[in-house]
DOLUMBA-733287 format. One record per residue (C-alpha): residue number from 0; residue in one letter; chain; x, y, z. Coordinates in Angstrom, 3 decimals. Example, Ala and Ser with C-alpha at 12.3 -4.5 7.8 and 13.67 -1.06 7.14 Angstrom:
! DOLUMBA-733287
<node 0,A,A,<12.300,-4.500,7.800>>
<node 1,S,A,<13.670,-1.060,7.140>>
//
This chain:
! DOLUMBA-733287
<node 0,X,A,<10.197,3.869,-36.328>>
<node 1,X,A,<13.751,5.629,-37.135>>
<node 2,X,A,<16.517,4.866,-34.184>>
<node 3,X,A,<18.030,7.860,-32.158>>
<node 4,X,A,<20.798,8.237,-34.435>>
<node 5,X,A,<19.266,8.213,-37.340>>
<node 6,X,A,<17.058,11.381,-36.223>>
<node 7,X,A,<20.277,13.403,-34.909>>
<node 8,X,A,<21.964,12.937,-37.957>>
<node 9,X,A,<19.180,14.704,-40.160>>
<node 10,X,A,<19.794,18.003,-40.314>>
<node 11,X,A,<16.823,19.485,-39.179>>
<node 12,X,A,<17.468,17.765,-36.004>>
<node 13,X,A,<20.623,17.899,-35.665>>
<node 14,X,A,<20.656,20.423,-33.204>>
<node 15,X,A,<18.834,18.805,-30.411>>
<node 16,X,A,<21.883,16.776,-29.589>>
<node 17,X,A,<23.684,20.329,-29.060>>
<node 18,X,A,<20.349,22.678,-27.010>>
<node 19,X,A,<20.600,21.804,-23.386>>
<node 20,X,A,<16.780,22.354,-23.437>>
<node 21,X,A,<16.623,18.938,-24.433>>
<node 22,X,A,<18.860,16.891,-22.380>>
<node 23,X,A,<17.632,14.365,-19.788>>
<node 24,X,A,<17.390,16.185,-16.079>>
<node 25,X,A,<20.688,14.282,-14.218>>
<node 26,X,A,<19.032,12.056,-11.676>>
<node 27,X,A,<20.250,14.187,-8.621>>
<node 28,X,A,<18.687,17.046,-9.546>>
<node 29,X,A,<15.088,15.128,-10.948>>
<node 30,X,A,<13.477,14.665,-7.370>>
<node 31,X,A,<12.570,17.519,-4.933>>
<node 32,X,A,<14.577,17.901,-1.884>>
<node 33,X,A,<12.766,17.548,1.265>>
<node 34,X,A,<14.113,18.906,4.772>>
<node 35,X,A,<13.733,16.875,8.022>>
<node 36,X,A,<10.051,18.421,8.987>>
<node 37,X,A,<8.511,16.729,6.444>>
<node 38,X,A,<9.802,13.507,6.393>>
<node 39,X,A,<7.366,11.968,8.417>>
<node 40,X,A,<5.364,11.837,5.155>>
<node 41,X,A,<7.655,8.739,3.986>>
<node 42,X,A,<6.770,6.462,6.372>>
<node 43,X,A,<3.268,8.211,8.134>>
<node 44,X,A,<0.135,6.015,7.716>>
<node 45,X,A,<-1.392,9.471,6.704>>
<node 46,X,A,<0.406,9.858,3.997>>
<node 47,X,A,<-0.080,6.183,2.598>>
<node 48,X,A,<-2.771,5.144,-0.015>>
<node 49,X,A,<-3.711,1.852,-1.233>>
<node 50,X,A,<-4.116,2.162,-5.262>>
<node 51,X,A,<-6.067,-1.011,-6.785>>
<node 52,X,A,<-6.648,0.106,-10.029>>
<node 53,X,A,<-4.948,2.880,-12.315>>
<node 54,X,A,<-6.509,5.844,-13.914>>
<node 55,X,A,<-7.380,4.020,-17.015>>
<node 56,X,A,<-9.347,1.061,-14.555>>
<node 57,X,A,<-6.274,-1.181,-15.164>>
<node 58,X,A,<-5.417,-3.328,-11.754>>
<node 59,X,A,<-2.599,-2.094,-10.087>>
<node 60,X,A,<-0.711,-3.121,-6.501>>
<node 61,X,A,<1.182,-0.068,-5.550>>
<node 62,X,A,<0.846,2.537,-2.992>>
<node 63,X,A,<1.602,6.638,-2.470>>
<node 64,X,A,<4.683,6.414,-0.496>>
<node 65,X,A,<6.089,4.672,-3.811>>
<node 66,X,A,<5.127,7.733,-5.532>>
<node 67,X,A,<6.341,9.918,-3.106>>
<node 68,X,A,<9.799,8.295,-3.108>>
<node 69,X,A,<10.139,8.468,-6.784>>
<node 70,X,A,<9.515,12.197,-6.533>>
<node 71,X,A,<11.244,13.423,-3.370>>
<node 72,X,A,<14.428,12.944,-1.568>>
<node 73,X,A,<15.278,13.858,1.403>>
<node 74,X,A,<18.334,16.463,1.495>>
<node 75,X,A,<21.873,15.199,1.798>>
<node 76,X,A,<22.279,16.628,5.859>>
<node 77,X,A,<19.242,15.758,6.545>>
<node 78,X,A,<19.022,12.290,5.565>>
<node 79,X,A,<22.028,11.981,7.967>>
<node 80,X,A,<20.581,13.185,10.735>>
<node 81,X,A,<17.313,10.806,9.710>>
<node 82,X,A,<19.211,7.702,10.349>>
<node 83,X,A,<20.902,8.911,13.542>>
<node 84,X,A,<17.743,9.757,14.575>>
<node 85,X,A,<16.150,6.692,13.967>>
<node 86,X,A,<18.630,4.875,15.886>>
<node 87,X,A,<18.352,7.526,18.899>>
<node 88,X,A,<14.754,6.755,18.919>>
<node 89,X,A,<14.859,3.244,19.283>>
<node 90,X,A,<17.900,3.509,21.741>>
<node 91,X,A,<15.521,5.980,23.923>>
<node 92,X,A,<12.324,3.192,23.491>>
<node 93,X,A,<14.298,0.219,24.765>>
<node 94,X,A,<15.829,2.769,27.789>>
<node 95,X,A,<11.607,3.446,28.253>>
<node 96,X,A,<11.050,-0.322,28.366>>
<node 97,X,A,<13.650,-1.232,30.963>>
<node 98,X,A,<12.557,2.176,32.975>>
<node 99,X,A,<8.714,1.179,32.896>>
<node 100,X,A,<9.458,-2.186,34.019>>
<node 101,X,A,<11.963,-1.842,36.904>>
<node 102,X,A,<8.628,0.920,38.210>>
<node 103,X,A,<6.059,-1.493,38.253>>
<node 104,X,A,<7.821,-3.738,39.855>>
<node 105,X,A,<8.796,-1.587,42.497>>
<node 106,X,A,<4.478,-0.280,42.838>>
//
């Protein structure tokens, strides 16, 4: 098999190096951007599959949510307001914890 270069630099090639049609997507651009409604699909036991074996019957050890990170990112201002999120949730659980505790002991 005949490197890279070796193909570009025959001329009937040559201009693939030049056509943007066939340059590699940058990887910003290669995964779909996702708003904050639906990203309950990256960590949702709905949304996650168990694969054991491949299409071809070959075994495999991977699951969806592996596929669906390789294919969709969440957007930039989103993803922001994901982590703060996050850490507002768990901030409001413990708050629930202490709350639900200091009530039953009062009943």
């Amino acid at each position: 098999m005949s490197s890279q270069e070796e193909i570009l630099s025959d001329g009937r090639f040559s201009r693939i190096a030049r056509d943007p049609r066939f340059w590699e997507m940058p990887e910003k651009e290669r995964k779909v951007k996702i708003d904050k409604r639906f990203r309950a699909m990256f960590h949702d036991k709905k949304f996650k599959l168990r694969y054991t074996v491949d299409k071809r019957g070959r075994p495999v050890n991977y699951t969806s949510t592996e596929n669906l990170r390789k294919f969709y990112a969440l957007s930039e201002s989103d993803s922001d307001l994901s982590e703060s999120d996050s850490k507002e949730l768990t901030v409001k659980k413990k708050k629930k914890k202490k709350g639900k505790g200091k009530g039953e002991a009062d009943s």
